[in-house]
N, C-alpha and C positions, 0 to 999 in steps of 0.2 A: 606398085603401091595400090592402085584402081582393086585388084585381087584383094591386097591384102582391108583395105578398107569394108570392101563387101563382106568379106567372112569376119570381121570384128559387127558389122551391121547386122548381120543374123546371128550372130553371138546372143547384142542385144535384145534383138528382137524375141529370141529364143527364150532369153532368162525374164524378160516381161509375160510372157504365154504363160509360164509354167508359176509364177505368182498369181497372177491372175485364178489359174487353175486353183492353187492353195489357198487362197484370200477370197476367192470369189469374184464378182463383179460390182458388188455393194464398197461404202467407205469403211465399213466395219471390219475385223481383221476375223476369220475364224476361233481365235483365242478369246476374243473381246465377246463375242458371239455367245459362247458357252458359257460366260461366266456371267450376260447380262441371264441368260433361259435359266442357271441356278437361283439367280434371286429372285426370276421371275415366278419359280416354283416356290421359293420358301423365302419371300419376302421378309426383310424386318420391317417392325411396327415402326411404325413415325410417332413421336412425340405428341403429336395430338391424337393417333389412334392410340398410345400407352395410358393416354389420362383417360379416354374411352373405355378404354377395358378396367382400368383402375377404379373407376366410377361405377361400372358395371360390376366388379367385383364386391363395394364397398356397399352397395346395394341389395347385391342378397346377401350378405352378411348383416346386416339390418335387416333383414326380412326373416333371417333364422332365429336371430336375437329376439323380434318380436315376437313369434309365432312362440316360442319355447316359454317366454313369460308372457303370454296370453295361455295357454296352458296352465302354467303354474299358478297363477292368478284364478284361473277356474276350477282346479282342482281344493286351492286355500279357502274358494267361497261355496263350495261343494260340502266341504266337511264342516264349513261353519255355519252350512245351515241348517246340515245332519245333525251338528251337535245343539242346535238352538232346538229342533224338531224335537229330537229325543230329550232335551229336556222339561219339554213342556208336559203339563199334567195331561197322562192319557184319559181319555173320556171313560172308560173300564180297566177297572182293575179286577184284580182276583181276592180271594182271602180263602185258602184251605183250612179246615176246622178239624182238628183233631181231638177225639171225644173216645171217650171210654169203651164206646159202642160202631167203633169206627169211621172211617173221615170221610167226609163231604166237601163239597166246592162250592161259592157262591161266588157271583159275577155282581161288580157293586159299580152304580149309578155315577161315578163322580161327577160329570157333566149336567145331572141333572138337581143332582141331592150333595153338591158339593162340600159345605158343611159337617153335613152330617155324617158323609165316608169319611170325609178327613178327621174328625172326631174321632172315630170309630178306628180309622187305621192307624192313626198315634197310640189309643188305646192297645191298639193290639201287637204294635212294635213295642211298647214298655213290656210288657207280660201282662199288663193288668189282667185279662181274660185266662191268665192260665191256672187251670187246677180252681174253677169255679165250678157248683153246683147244678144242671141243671133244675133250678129250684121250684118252677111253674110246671105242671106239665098235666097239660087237659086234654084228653083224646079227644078225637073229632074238633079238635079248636086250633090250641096252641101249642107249642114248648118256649118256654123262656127262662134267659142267664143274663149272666152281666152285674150279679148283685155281687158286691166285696164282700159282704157280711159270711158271703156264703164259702169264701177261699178255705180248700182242702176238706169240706164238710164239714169244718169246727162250726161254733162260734153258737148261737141263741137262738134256734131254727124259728122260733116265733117273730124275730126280726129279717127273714130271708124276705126277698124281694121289697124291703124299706129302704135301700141304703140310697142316695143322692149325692151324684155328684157335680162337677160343675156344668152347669146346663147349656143347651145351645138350642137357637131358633127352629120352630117345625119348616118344614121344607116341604109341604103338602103340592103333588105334579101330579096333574090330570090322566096323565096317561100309564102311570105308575097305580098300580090294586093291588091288595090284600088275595091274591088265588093263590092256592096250594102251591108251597116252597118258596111264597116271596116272605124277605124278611123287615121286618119294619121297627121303629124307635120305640120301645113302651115310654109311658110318662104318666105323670102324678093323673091325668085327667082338666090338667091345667095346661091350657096354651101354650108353646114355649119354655116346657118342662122334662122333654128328654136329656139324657145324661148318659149313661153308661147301658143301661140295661136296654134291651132289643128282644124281639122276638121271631119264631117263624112260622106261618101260616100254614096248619095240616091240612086243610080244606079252603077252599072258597067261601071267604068270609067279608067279603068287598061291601056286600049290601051293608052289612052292620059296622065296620071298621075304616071305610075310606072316608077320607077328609079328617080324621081324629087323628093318624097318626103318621106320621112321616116314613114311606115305605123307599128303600134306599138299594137293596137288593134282590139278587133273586139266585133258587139252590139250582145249579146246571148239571150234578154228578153228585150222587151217595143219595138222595132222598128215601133211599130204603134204609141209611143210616138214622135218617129224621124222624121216620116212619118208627123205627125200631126204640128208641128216645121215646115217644110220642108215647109208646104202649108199655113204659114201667110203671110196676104198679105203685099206686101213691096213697095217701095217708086220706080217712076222712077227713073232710074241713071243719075243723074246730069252732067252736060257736065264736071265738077272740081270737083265732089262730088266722093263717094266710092259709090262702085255699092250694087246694090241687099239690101239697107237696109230696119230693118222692119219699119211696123206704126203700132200705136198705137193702140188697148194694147201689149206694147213689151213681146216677150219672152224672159223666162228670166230662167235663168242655177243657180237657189239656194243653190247650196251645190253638191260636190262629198264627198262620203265616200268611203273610201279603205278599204278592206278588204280580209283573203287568203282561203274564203270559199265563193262560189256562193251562 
């Protein structure tokens, strides 16, 4: 029995070793072991880290949302201010002059001589200025149009440069003269009686003509067309008649177009 006791005792003892060996010496099993280092490597969130990341999530999604309509928000105030800009009256505009004698350009004041371009460019958007006669033309002085009497060279050449329309205030601007290719309001020789009719300056004539009449533009391209205007030959001045008119083949002022690009 003593025998057999002893080899059942190392039996024991034997099959504790070899556990031991498998399990380790820790209370932890080998198996338990590996699967605490799996979740040690790829933990799951805890419910208060899920509301963390949720928050965090919800967060820049509100900050893309912002950003995208702060954007659009600056792009709608962008164009609406483009489009208030572009609406407002530009300080120059143009008016091309298409004349029997070829076309010229003149750059007209509206900032300064408001009125009187606007005047002038309504006139010239109706047609009223089309197929009118050069009817004044003074070398070394002037050329001037803008009389109705004188449309397509009919009508009572003793009444050209009489006609009157409705009149608007002079716009007299100190820094604005009568020099060669500015163009300015004619009127009766009364205050506050320009209307339709204008002229353009062949020379420097500021000494004798500044302060009398409202000078609103100035020619920037053709002035050899004005020049060429300036030197048809004209009619003597009749002792009852208008002075300086042309003879025939009349010059003749076909068409202005406006426009807010040179």
């Amino acid at each position: 029995m003593g025998d057999y006791r002893l080899a059942l005792l190392n039996r024991v003892s034997a099959y504790h070793a070899v556990r031991k060996v498998l399990e380790g010496t820790g209370s932890e099993s080998y198996f338990n072991r590996q699967i605490n280092y799996e979740f040690c490597e790829s933990p799951l969130p805890s419910a208060q880290k899920r509301k963390v990341l949720e928050k965090t999530r919800k967060r820049k999604s509100r900050g893309l949302l912002y950003l995208i309509l702060t954007i659009v928000l600056i792009v709608i105030v962008g164009v609406g201010v483009y489009a208030y800009v572009s609406s407002l009256p530009q300080d120059i505009i143009y008016a091309t002059f298409n004349t029997s004698k070829g076309t010229f350009e003149v750059e007209l004041y509206r900032s300064q001589t408001p009125i009187t371009v606007n005047n002038f460019v309504n006139l010239a958007k109706s047609g009223f200025y089309n197929n009118l006669v050069w009817h004044r033309i003074q070398p070394g002085f002037v050329i001037q149009t803008g009389d109705e009497n004188t449309k397509n060279g009919g009508g009572n050449n003793n009444t050209w440069g009489q006609y009157q329309g409705t009149t608007i205030p002079d716009e007299i601007v100190s820094s604005l003269h009568n020099y060669a290719g500015y163009m300015a309001m004619a009127n009766t020789g009364a205050a506050n009686s320009g209307s339709t009719q204008f002229f353009i300056n062949l020379v420097d004539s500021s000494a004798n003509l500044d302060g009398k009449y409202t000078v609103f533009g100035h020619v920037i391209s053709g002035m050899d067309v004005v020049n060429a205007i300036g030197g048809v030959p004209v009619y003597p001045a009749p002792p009852s008649g208008v002075c300086c008119q042309p003879s025939p083949p009349l010059p003749f002022l076909t068409s202005v177009t406006i426009s807010n690009t040179a």
